[in-house]
PyMOL Python script that loads the backbone (N, CA, C, O; Angstrom):
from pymol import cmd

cmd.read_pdbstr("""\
ATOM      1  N   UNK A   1      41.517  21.452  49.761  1.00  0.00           N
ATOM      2  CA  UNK A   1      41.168  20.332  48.910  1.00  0.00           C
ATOM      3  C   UNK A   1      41.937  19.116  49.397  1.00  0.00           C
ATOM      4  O   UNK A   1      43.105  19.296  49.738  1.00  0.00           O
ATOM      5  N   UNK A   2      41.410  17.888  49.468  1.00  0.00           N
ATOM      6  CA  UNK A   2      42.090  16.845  49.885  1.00  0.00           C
ATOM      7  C   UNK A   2      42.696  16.045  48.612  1.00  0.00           C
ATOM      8  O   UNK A   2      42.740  16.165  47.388  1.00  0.00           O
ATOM      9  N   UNK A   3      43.167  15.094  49.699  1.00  0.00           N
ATOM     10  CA  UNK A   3      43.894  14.136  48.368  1.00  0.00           C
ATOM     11  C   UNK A   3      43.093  13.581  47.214  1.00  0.00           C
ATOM     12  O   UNK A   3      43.468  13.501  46.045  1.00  0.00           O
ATOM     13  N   UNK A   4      41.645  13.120  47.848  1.00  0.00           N
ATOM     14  CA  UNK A   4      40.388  12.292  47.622  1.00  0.00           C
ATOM     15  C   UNK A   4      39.654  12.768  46.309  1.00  0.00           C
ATOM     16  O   UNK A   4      39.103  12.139  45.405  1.00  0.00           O
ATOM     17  N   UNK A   5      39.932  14.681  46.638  1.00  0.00           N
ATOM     18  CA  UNK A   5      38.997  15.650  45.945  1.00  0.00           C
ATOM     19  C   UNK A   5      40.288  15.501  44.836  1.00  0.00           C
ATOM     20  O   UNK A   5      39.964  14.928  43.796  1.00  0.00           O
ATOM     21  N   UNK A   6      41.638  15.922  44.921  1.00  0.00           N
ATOM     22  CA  UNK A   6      42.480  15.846  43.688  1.00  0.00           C
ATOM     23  C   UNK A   6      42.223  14.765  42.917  1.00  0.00           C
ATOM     24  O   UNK A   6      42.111  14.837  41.693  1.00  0.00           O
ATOM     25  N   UNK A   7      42.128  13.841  43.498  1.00  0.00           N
ATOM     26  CA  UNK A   7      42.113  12.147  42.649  1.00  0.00           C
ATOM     27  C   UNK A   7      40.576  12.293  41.942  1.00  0.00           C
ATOM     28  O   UNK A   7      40.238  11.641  40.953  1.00  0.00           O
ATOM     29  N   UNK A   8      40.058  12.880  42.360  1.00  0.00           N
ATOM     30  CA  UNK A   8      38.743  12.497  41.490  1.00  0.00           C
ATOM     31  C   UNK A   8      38.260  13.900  40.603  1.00  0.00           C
ATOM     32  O   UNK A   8      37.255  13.920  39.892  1.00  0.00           O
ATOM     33  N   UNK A   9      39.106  14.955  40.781  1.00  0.00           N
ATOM     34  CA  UNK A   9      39.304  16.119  40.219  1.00  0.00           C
ATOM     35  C   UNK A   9      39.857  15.693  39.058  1.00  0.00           C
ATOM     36  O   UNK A   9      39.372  16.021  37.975  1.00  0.00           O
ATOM     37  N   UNK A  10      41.062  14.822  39.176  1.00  0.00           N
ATOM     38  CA  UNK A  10      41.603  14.446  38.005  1.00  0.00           C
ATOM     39  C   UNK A  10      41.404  13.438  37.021  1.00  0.00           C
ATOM     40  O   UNK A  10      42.050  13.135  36.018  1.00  0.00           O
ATOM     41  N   UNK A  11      40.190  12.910  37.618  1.00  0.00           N
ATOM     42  CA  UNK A  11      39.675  11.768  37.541  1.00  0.00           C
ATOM     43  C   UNK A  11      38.761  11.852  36.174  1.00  0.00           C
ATOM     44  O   UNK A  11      38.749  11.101  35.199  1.00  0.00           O
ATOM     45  N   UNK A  12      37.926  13.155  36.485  1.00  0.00           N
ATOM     46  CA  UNK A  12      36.876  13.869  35.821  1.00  0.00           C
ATOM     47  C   UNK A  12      37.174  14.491  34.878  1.00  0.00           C
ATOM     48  O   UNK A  12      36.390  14.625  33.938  1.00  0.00           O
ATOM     49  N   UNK A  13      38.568  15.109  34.896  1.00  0.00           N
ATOM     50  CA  UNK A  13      39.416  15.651  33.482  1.00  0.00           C
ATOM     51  C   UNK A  13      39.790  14.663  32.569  1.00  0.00           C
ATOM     52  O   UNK A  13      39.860  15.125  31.430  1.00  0.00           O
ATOM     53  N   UNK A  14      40.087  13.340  32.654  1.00  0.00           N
ATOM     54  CA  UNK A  14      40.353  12.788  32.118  1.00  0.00           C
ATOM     55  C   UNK A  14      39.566  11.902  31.296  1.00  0.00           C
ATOM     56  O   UNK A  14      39.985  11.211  30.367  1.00  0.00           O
ATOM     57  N   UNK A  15      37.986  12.020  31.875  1.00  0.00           N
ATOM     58  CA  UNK A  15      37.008  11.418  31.080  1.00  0.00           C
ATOM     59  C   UNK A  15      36.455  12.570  30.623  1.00  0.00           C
ATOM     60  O   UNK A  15      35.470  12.454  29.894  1.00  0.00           O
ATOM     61  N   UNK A  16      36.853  13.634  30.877  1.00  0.00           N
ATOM     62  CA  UNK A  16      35.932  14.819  29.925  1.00  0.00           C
ATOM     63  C   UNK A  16      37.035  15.023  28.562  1.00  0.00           C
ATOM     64  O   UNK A  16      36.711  15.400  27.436  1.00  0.00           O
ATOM     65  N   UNK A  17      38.201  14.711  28.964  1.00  0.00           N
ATOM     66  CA  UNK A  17      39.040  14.637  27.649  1.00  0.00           C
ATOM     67  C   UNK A  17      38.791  13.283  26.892  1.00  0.00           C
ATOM     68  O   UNK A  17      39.072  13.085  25.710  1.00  0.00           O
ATOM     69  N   UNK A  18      38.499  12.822  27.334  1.00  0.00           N
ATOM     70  CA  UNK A  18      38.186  11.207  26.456  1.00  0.00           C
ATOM     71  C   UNK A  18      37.079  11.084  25.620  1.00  0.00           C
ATOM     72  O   UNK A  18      37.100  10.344  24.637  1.00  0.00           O
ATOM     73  N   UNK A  19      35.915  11.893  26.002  1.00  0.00           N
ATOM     74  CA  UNK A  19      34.419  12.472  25.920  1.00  0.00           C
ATOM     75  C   UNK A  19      34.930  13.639  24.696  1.00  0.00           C
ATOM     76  O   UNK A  19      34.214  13.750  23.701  1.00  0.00           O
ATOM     77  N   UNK A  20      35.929  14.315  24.791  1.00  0.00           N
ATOM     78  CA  UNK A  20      35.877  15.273  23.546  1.00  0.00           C
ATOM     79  C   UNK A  20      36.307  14.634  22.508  1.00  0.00           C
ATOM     80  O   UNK A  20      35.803  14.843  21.405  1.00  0.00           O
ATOM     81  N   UNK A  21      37.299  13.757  22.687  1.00  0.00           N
ATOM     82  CA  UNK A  21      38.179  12.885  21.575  1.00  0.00           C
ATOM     83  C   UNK A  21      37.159  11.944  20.507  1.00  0.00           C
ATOM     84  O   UNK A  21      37.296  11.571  19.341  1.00  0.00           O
ATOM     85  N   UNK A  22      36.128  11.779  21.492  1.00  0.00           N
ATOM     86  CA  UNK A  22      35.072  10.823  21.278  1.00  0.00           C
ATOM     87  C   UNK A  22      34.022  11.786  20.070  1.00  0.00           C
ATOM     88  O   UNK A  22      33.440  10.831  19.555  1.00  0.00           O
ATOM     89  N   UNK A  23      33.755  12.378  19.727  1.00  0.00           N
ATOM     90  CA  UNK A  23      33.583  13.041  18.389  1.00  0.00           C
ATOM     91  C   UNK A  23      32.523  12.449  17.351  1.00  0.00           C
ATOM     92  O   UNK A  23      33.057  11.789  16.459  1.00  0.00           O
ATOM     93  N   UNK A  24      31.424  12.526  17.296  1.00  0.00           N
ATOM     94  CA  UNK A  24      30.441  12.091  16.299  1.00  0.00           C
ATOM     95  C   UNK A  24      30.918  12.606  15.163  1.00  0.00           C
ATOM     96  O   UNK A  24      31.393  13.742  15.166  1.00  0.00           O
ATOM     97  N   UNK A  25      30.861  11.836  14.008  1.00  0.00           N
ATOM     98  CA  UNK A  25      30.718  12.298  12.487  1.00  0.00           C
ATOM     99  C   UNK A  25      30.256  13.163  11.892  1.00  0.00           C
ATOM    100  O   UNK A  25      29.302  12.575  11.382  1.00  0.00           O
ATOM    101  N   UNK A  26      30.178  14.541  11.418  1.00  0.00           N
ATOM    102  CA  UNK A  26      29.440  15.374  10.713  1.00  0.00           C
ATOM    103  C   UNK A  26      28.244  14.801   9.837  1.00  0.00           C
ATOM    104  O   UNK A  26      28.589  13.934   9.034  1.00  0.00           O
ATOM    105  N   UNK A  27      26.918  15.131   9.854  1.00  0.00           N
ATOM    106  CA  UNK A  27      26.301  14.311   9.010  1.00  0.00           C
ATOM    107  C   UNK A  27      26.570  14.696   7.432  1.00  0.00           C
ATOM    108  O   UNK A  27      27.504  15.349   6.966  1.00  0.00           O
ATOM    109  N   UNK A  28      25.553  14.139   6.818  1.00  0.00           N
ATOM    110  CA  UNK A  28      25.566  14.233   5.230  1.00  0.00           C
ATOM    111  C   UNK A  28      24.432  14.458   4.829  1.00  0.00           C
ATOM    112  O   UNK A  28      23.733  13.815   5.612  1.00  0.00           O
ATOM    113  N   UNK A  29      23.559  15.113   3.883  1.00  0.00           N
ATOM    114  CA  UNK A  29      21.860  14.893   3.353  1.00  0.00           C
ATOM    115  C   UNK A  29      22.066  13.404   2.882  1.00  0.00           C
ATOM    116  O   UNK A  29      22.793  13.146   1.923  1.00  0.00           O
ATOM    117  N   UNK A  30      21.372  12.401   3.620  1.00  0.00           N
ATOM    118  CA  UNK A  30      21.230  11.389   3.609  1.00  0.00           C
ATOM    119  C   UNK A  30      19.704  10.877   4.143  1.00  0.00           C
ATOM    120  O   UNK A  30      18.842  11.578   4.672  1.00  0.00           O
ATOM    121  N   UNK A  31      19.663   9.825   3.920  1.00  0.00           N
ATOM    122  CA  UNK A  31      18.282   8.769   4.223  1.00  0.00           C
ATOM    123  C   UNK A  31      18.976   9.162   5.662  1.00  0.00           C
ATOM    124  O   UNK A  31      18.935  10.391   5.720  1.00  0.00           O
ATOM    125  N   UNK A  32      19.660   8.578   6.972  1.00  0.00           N
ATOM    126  CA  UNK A  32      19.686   8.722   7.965  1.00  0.00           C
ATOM    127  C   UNK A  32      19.445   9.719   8.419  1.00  0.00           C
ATOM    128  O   UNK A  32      18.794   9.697   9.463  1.00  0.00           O
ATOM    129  N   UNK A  33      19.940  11.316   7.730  1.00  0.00           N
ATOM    130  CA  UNK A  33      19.951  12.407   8.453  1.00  0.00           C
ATOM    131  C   UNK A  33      18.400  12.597   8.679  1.00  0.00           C
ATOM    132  O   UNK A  33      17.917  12.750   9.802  1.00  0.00           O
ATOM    133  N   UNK A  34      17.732  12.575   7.624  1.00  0.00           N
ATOM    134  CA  UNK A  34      15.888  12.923   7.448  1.00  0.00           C
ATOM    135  C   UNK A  34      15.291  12.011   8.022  1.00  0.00           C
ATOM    136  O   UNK A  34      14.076  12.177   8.134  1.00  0.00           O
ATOM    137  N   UNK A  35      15.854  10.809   8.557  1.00  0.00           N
ATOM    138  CA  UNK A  35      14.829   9.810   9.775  1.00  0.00           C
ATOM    139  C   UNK A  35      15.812  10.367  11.148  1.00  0.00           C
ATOM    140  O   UNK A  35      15.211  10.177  12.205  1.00  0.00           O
ATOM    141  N   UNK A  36      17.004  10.924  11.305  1.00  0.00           N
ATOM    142  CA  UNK A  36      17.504  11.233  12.507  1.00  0.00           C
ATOM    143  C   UNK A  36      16.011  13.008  12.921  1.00  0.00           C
ATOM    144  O   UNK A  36      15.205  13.121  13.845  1.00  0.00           O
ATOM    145  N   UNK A  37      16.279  13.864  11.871  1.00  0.00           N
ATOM    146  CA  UNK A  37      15.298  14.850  11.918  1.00  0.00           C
ATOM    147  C   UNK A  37      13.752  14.513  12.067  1.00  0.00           C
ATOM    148  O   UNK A  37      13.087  15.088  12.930  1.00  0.00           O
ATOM    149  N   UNK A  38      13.386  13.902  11.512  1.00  0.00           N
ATOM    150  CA  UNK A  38      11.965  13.025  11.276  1.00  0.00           C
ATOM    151  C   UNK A  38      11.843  13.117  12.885  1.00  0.00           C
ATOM    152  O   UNK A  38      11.601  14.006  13.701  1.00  0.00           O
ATOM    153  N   UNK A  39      12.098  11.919  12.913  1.00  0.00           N
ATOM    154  CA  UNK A  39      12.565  11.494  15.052  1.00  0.00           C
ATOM    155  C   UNK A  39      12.702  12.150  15.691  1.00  0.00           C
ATOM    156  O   UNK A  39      11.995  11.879  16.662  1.00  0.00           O
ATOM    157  N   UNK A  40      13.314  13.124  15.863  1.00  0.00           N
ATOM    158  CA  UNK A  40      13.752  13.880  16.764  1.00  0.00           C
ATOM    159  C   UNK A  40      12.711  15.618  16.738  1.00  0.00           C
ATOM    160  O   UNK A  40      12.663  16.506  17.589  1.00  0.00           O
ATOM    161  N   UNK A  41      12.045  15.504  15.424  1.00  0.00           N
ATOM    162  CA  UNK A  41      10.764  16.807  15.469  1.00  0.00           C
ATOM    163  C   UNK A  41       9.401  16.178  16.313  1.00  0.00           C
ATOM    164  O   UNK A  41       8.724  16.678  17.211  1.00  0.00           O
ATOM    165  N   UNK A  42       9.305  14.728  15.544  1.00  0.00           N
ATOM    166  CA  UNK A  42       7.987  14.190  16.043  1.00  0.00           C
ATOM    167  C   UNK A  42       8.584  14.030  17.793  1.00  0.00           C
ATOM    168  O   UNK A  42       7.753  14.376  18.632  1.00  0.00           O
ATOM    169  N   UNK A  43       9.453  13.714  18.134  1.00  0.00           N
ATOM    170  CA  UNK A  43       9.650  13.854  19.796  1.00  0.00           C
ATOM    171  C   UNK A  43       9.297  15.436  20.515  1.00  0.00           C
ATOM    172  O   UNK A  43       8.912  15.823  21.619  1.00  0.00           O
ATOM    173  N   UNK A  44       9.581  15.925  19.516  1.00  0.00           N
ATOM    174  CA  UNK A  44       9.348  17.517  20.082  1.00  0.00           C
ATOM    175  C   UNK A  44       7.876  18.091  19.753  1.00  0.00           C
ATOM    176  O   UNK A  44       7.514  19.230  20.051  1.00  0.00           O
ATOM    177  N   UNK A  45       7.172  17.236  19.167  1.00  0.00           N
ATOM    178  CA  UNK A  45       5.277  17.363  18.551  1.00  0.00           C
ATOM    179  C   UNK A  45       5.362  18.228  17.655  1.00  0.00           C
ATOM    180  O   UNK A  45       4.566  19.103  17.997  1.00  0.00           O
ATOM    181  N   UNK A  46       6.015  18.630  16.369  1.00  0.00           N
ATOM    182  CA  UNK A  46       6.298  19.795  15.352  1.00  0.00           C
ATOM    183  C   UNK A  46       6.107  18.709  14.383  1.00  0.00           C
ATOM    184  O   UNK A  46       6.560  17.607  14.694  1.00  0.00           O
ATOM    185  N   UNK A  47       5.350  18.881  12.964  1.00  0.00           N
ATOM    186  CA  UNK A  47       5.306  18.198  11.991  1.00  0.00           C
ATOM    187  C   UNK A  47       6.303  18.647  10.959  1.00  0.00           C
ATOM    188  O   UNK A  47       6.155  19.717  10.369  1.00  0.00           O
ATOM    189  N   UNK A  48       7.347  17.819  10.726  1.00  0.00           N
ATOM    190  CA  UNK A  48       8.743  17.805  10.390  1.00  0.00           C
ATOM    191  C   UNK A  48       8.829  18.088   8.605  1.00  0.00           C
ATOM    192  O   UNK A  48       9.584  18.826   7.972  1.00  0.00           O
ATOM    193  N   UNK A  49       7.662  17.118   8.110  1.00  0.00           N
ATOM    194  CA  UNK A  49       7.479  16.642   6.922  1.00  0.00           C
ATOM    195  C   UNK A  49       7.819  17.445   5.754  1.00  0.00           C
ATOM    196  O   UNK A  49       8.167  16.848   4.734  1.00  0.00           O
ATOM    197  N   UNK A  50       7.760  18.834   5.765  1.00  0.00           N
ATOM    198  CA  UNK A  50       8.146  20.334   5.068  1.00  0.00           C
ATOM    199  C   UNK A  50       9.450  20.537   5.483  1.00  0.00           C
ATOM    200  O   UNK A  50       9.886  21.634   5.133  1.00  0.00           O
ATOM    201  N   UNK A  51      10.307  19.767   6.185  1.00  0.00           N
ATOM    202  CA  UNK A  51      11.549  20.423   6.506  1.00  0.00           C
ATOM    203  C   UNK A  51      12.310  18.462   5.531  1.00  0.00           C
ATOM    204  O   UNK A  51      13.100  18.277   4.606  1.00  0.00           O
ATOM    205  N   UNK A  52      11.633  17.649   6.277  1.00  0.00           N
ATOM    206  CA  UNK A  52      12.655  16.219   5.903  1.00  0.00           C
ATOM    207  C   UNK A  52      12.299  16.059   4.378  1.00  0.00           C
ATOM    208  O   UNK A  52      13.173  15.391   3.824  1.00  0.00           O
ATOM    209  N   UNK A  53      11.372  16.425   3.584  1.00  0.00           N
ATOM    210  CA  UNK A  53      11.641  16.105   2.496  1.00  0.00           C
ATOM    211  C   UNK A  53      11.804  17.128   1.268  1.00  0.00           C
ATOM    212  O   UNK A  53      11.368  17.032   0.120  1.00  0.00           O
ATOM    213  N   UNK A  54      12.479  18.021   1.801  1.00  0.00           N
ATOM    214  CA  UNK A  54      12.739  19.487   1.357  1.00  0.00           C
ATOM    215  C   UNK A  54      14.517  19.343   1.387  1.00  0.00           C
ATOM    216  O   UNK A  54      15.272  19.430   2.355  1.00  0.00           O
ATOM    217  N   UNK A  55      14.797  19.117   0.080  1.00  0.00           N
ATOM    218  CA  UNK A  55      16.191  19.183   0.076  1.00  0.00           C
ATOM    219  C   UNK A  55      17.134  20.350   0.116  1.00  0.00           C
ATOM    220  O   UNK A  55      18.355  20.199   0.172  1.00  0.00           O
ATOM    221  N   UNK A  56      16.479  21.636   0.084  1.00  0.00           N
ATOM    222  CA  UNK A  56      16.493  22.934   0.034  1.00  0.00           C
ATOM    223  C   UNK A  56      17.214  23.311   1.832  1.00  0.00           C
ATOM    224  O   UNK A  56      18.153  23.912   2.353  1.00  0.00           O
ATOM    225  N   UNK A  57      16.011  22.479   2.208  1.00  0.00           N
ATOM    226  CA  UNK A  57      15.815  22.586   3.922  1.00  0.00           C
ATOM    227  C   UNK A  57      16.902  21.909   4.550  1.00  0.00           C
ATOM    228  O   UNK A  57      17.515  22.267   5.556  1.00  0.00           O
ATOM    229  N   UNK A  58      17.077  20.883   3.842  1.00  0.00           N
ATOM    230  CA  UNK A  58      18.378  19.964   4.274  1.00  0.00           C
ATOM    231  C   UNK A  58      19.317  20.361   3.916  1.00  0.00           C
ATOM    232  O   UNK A  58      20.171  20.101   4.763  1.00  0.00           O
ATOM    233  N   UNK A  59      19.756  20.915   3.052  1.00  0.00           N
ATOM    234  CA  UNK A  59      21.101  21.859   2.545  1.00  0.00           C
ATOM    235  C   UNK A  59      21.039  22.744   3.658  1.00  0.00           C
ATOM    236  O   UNK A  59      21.892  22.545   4.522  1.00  0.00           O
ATOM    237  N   UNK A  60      20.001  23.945   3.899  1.00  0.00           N
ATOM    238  CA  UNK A  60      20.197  24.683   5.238  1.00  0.00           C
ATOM    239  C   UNK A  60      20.604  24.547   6.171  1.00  0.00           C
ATOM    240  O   UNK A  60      21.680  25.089   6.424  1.00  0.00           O
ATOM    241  N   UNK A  61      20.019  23.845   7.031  1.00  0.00           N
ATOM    242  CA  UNK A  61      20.701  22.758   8.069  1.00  0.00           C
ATOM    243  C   UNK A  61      21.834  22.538   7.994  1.00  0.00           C
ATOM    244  O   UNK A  61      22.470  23.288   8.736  1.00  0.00           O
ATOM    245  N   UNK A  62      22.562  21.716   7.335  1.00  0.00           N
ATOM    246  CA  UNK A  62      23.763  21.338   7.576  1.00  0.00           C
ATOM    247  C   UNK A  62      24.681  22.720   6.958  1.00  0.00           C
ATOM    248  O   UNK A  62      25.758  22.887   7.530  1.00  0.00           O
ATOM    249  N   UNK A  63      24.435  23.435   6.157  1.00  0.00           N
ATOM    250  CA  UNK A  63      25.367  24.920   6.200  1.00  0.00           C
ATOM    251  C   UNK A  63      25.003  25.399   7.370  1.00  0.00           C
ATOM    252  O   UNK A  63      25.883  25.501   8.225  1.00  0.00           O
ATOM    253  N   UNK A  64      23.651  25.802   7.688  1.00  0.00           N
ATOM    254  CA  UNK A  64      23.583  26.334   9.288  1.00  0.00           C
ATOM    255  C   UNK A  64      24.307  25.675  10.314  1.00  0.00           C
ATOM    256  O   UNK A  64      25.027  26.394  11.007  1.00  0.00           O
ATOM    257  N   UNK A  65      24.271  24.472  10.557  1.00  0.00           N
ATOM    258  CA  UNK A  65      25.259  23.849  11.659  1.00  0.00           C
ATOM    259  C   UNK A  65      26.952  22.886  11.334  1.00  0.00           C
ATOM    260  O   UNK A  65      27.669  22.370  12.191  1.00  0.00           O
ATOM    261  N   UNK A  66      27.131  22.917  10.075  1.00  0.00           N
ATOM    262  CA  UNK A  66      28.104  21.819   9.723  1.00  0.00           C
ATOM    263  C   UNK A  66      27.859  20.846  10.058  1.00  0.00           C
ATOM    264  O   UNK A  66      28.774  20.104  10.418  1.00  0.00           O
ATOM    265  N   UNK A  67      26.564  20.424  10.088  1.00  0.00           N
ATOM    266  CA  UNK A  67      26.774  18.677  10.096  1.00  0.00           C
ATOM    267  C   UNK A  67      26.773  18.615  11.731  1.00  0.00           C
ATOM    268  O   UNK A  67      27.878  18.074  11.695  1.00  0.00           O
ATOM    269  N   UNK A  68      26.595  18.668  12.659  1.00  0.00           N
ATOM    270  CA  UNK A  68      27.255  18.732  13.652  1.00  0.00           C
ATOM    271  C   UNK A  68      25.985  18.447  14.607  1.00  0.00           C
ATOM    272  O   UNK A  68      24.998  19.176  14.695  1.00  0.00           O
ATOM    273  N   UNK A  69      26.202  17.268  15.288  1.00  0.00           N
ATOM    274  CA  UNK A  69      24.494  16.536  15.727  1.00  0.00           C
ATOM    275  C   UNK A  69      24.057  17.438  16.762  1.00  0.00           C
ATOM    276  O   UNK A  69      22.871  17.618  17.039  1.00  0.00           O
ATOM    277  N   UNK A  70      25.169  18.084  17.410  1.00  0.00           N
ATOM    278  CA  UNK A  70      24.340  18.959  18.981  1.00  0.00           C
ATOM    279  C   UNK A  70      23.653  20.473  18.083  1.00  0.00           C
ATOM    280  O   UNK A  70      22.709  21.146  18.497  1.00  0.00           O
ATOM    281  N   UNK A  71      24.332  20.690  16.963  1.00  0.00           N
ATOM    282  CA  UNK A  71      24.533  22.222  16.595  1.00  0.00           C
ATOM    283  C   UNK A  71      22.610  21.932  16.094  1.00  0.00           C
ATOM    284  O   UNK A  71      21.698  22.589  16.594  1.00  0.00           O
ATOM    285  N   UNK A  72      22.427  20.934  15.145  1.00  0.00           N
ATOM    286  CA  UNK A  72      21.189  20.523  14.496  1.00  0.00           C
ATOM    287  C   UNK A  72      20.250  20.323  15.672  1.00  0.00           C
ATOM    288  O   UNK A  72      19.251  21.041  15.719  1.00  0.00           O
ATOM    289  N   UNK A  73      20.442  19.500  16.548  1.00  0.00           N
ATOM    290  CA  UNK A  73      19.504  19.574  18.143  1.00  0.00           C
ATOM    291  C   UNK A  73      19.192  21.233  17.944  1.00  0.00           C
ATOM    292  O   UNK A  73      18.133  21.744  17.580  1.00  0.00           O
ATOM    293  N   UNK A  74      20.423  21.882  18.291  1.00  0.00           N
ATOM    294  CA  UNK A  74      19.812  23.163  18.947  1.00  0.00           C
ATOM    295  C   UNK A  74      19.088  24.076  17.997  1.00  0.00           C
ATOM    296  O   UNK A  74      18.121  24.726  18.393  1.00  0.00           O
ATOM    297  N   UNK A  75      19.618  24.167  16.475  1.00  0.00           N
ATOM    298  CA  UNK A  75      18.782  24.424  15.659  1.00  0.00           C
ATOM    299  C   UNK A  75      17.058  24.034  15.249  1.00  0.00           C
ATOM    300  O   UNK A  75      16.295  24.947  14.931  1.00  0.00           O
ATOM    301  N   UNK A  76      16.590  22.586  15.305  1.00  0.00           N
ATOM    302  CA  UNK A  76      15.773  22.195  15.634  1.00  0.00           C
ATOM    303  C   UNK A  76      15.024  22.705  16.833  1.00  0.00           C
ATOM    304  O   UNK A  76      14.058  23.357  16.437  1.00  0.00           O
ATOM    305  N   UNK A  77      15.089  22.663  18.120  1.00  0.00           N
ATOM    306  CA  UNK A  77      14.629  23.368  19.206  1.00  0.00           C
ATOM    307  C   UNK A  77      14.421  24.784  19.078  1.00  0.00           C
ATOM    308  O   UNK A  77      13.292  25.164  19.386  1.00  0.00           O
ATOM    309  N   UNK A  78      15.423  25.845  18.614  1.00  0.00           N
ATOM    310  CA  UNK A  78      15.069  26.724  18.029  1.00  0.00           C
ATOM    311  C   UNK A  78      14.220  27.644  16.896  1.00  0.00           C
ATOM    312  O   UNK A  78      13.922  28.797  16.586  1.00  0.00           O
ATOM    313  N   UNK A  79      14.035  25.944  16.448  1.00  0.00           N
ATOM    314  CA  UNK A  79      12.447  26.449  15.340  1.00  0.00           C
ATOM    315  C   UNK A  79      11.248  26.333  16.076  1.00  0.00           C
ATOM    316  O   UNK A  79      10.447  27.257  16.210  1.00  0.00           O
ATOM    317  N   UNK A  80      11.088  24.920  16.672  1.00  0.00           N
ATOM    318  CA  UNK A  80       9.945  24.436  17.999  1.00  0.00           C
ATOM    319  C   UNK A  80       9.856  25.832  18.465  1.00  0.00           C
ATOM    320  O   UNK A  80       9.003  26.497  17.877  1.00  0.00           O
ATOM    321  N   UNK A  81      10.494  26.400  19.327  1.00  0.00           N
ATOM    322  CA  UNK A  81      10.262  27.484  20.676  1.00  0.00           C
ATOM    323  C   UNK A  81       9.882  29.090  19.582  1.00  0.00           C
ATOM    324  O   UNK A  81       9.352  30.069  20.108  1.00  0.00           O
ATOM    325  N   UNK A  82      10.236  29.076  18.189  1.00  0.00           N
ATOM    326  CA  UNK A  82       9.803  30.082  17.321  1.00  0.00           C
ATOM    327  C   UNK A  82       8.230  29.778  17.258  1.00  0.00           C
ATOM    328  O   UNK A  82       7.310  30.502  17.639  1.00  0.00           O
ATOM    329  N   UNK A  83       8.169  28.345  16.599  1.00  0.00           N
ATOM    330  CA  UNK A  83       6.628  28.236  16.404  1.00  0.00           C
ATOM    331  C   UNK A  83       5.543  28.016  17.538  1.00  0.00           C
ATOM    332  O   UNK A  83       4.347  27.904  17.273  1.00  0.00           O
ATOM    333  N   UNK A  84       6.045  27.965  18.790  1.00  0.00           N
ATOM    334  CA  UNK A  84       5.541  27.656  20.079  1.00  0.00           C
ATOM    335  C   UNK A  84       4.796  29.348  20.354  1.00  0.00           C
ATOM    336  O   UNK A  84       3.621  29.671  20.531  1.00  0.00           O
ATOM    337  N   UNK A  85       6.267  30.304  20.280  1.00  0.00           N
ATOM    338  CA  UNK A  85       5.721  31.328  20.527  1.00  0.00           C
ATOM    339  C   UNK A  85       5.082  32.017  19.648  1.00  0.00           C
ATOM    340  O   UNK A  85       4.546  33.058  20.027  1.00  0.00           O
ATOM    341  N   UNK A  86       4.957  31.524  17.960  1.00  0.00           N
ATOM    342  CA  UNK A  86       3.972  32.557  17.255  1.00  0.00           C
ATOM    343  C   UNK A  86       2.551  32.029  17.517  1.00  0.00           C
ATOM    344  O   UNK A  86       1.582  32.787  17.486  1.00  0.00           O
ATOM    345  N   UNK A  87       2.458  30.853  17.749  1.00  0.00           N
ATOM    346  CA  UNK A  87       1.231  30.182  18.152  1.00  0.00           C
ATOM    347  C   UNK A  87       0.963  30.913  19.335  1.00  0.00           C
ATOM    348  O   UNK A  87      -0.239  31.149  19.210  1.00  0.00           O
ATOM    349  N   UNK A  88       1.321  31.415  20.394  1.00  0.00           N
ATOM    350  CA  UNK A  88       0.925  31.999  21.554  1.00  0.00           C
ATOM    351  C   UNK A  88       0.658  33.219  21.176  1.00  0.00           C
ATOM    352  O   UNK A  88      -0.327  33.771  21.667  1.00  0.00           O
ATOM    353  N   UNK A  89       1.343  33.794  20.377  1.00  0.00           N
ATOM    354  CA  UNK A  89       0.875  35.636  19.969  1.00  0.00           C
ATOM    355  C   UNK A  89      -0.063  35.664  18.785  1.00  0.00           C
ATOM    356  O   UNK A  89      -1.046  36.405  18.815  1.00  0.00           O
ATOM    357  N   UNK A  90       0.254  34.709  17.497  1.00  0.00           N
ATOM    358  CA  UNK A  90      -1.145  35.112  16.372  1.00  0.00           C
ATOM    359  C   UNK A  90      -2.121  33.526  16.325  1.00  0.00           C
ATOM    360  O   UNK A  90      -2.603  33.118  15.268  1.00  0.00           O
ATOM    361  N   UNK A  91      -2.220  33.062  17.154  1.00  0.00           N
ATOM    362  CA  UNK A  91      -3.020  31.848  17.686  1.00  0.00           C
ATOM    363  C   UNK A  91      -2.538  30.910  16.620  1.00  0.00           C
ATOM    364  O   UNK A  91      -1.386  31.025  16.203  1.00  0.00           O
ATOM    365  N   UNK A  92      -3.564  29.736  16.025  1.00  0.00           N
ATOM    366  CA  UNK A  92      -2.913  28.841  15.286  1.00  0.00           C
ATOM    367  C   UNK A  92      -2.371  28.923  14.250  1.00  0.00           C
ATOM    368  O   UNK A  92      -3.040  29.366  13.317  1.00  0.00           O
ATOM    369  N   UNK A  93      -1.080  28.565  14.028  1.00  0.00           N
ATOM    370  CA  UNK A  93      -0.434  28.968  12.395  1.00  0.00           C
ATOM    371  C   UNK A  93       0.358  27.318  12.163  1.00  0.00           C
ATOM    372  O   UNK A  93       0.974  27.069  11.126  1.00  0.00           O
TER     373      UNK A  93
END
""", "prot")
cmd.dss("prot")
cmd.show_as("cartoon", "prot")
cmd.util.cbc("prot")
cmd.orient("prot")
């Protein structure tokens, strides 16, 4: 390893520690959270509307992930790729 590769080895630790420090807010059931969900289903072509105005659904969510914007991404995607594949095995649902 050279000097070049250390310096920028260390370079990269130090913005990946800066990047963790950096920390989004846990959300809340709020007007933002159900237009952040809204947005982010209709980007994925899933009609959201049974999940954003379902306060039931929104309590889930955030006990399922704590609030936590990547944990809700992956939760979200994980319903998409459920209903992707029941649509492929019992056709339209």
């Amino acid at each position: 390893m050279s000097i070049g590769d250390a310096e920028r080895a260390a370079q990269a630790g130090a913005v990946a520690e800066t990047v963790c420090q950096c920390a989004l807010p846990s959300w809340t059931a709020n007007e933002n959270l159900r237009s952040f969900l809204a947005g982010f289903l209709q980007q994925l072509e899933v009609e959201g509307s049974d999940i954003v105005n379902n306060r039931i659904a929104i309590d889930y969510i955030l006990e399922l992930t704590s609030g936590v914007t990547g944990r809700i991404v992956d939760a979200c995607k994980a319903e998409c790729q459920m209903r992707y594949a029941a649509r492929l095995t019992y056709g339209n649902c």
